[in-house]
N, C-alpha and C positions, 0 to 999 in steps of 0.2 A: 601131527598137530602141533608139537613144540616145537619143531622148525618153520613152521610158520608163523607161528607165534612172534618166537626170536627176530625173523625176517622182516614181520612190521615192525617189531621194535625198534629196531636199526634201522630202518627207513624214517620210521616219526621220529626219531632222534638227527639223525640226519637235517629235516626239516626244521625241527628246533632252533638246530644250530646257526645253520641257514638262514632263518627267520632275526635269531638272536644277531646275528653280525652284520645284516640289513641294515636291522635298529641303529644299534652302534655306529655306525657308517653313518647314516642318516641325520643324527643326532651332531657327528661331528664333522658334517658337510654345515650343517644348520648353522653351529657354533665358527666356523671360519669363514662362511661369505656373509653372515650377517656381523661379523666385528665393526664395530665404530669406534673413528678413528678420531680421539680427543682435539682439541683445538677448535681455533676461533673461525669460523665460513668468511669463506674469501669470492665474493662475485666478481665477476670479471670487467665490469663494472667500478669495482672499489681497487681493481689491481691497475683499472687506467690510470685512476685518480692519484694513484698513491704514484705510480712508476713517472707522473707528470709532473710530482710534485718534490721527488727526489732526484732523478737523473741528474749527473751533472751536464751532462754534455748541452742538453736543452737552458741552464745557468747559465753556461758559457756565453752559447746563441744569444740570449736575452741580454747578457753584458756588450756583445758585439753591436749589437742593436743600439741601445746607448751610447757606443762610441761612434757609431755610422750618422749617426742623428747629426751629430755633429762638424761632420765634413760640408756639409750647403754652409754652415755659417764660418766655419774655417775660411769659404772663399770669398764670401761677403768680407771677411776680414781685410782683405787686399786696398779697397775702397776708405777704408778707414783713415782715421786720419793720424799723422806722426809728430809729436809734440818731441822736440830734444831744448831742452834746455842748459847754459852753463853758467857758473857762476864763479868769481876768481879774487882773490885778496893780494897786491903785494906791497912790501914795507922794504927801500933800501935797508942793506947790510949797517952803511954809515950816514949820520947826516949831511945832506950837503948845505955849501955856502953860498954864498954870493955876496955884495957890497953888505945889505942891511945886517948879515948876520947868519948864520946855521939854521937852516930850513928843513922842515920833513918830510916827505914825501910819500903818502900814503893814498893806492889806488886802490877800489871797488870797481867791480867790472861785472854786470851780467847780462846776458841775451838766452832769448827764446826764439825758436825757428817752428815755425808752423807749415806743414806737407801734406798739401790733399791731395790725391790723385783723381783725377778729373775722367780721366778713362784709361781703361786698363782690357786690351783684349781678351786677356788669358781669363775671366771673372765669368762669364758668361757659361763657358764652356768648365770649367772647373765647379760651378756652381750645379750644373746636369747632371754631370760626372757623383758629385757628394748625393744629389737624390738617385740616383740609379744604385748608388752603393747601400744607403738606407733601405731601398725596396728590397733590393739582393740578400739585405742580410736577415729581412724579417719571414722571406719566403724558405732561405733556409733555417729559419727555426722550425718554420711547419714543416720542413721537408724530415727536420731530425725528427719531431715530434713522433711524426707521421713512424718513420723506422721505429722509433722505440715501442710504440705501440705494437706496429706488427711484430715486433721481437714477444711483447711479452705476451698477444696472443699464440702466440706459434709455441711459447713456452708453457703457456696455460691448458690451451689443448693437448698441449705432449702430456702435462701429468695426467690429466681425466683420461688418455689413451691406455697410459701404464698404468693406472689405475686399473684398469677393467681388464687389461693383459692378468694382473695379478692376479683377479679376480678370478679369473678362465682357469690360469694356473692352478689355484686352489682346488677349484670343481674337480680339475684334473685329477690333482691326483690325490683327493678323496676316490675318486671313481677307480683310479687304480689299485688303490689300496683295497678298497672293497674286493677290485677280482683276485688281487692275492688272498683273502681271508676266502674268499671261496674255494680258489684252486687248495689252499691248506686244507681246509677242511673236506673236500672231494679227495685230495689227496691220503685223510686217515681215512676213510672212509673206503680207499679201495680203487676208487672211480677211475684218477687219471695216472699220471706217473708224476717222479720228482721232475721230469725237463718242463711240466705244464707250471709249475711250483718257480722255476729258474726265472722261466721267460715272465711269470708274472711278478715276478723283483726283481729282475732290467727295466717294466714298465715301469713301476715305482718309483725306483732310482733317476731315472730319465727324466720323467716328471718331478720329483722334488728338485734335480738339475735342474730343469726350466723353473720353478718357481723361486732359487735362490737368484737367478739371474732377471726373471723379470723385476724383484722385490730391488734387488740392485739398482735396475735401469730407473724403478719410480722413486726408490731415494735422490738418485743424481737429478732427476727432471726437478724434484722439490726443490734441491739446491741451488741449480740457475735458476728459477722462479723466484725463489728467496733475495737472490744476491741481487736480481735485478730488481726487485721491489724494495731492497735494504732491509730488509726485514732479521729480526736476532735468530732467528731459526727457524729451518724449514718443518718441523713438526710443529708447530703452532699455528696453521692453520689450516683449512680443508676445503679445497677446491669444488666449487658448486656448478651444476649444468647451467650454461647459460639458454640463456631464451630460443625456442626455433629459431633461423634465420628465414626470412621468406624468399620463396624459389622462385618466384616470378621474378628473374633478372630480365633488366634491358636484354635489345640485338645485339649481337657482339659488334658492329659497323657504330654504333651509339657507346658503347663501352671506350672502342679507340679513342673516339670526336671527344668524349670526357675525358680520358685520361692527355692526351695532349693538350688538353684547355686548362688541365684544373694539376697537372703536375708540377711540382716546385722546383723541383731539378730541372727541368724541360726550361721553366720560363726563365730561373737565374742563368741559363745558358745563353739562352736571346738576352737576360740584363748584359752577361759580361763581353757581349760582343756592343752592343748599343757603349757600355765604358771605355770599351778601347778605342772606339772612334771620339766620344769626348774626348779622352785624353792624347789622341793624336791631333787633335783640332788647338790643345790647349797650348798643344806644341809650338804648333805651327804659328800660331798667337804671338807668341815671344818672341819671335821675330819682329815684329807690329812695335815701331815707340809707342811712349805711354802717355799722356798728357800731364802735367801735375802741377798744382798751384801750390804757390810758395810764400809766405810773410815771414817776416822775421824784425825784430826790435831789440834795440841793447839798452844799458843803460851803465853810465860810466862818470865815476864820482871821485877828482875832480874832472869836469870836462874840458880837452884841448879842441883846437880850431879844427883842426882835420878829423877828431873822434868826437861830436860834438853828444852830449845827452840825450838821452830819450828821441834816440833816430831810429824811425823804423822803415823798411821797405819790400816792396811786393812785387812779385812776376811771375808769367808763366814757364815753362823749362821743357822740354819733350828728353824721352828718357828712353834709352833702352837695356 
């Protein structure tokens, strides 16, 4: 009757024990996959806004735009018209004589020349040329846009991936550690042997391996998220699920026809071949004389016979 006695005892103790490191276990599964992680929620949404409104590379784009604007009226420039003016003083070294007496000799002299160019081949085509390069350079903004964006989703997604790797990790190896607390205590208790004890602290080991390495991989993903959003630090804020996407996509035949209609590289590709035919036509222009009207007036104080005052004259001139 006292060995059977003793024999439940060791059994409900056993069970106890068993029961008691469940708990435990349980408790500190509870406490690692529900940890929250401080900082400010970052939607993916407010990761576009922010990464559009700091990239430089899209700056750049925007400044190039500014300057492309300005090539159509560069070539309007041609037509313009060219004003050169001169104007001159000179006073003999000595005075001269003659019968009545030592005389002075001081001349003013100036002229203005007035140049319009009446036609000019090369304007027309140079003038295509400046709008083809304005369109070119606004479509590769969208084009950069467009990349940075899919950079910081592809970066946004990676952390919510490594996030939830970690998370698995954790499960992990709470759930290992549990069977080693069991094979221990099966192991005082008689049941298994120490290699059941071994191999359940290679699993352990293994798995806290995997979770120093996935905890790693989610640090690094914060960091280029960070860097690309400019942000002071990748622990300040926390990455939110973004909304369903809806699965009902177009045929893949309608995906093509949109992406060749609607992509920016594609159509600055058509711009810079449409430019190289402007700019070989611009060429070929300048070959072409120019037409150009011309005035001109001086004015020369005192006035001689042959340079008389206030003489002015006008004509046309072909130029090449």
């Amino acid at each position: 009757g006292q060995g059977r006695l003793w024999a439940a005892a060791s059994t409900m103790k056993r069970i106890l024990l068993i029961l008691l490191s469940k708990a435990l276990l349980t408790w500190s599964l509870l406490a690692q996959t529900n940890t929250v992680t401080t900082g400010r929620p970052l939607s993916l949404e407010e990761a576009y806004d922010r990464a559009l409104a700091t990239d430089q590379s899209i700056q750049i784009a925007f400044e190039e735009i500014q300057k492309n604007d300005l090539l159509p009226w560069s070539a309007l420039t041609r037509l313009g018209p060219r004003i050169t003016g001169n104007g001159g003083y000179s006073k003999p070294e000595h005075n001269l004589a003659n019968f009545t007496g030592p005389i002075l000799v001081e001349t003013w002299r100036g002229d203005i020349t007035v140049q319009q160019p009446l036609l000019d081949p090369t304007v027309l085509a140079a003038y295509r040329a400046g709008k083809l390069s304005a369109q070119a350079a606004r479509l590769t903004r969208l084009y950069l846009a467009r990349n940075v964006l899919f950079g910081v989703t592809r970066a946004y997604y990676d952390v919510l991936k490594k996030d939830r790797i970690v998370r698995v990790s954790r499960q992990t190896l709470a759930l290992a550690q549990q069977q080693l607390d069991l094979a221990q205590n099966r192991f005082r208790s008689g049941e298994v042997t120490k290699t059941d004890v071994l191999r359940a602290q290679v699993t352990v080991e293994r798995a806290r391996r995997s979770l120093v390495t996935a905890e790693n991989s989610l640090s690094l993903a914060q960091k280029t998220l960070s860097t690309m959003l400019n942000l002071p630090s990748p622990a300040g804020f926390i990455v939110l699920d973004p909304p369903p996407y809806p699965t009902d996509t177009p045929a893949l035949d309608d995906l093509q026809q949109r992406a060749a209609a609607r992509r920016e590289d594609l159509r600055v590709a058509g711009l810079t071949i449409d430019q190289s035919r402007q700019h070989e036509r611009e060429v070929r222009a300048q070959y072409w004389p120019r037409l150009v009207g011309q005035w001109s007036k001086q004015w020369l104080d005192p006035e001689t016979f042959s340079s008389p005052n206030d003489f002015w004259q006008a004509g046309l001139a072909l130029q090449r």
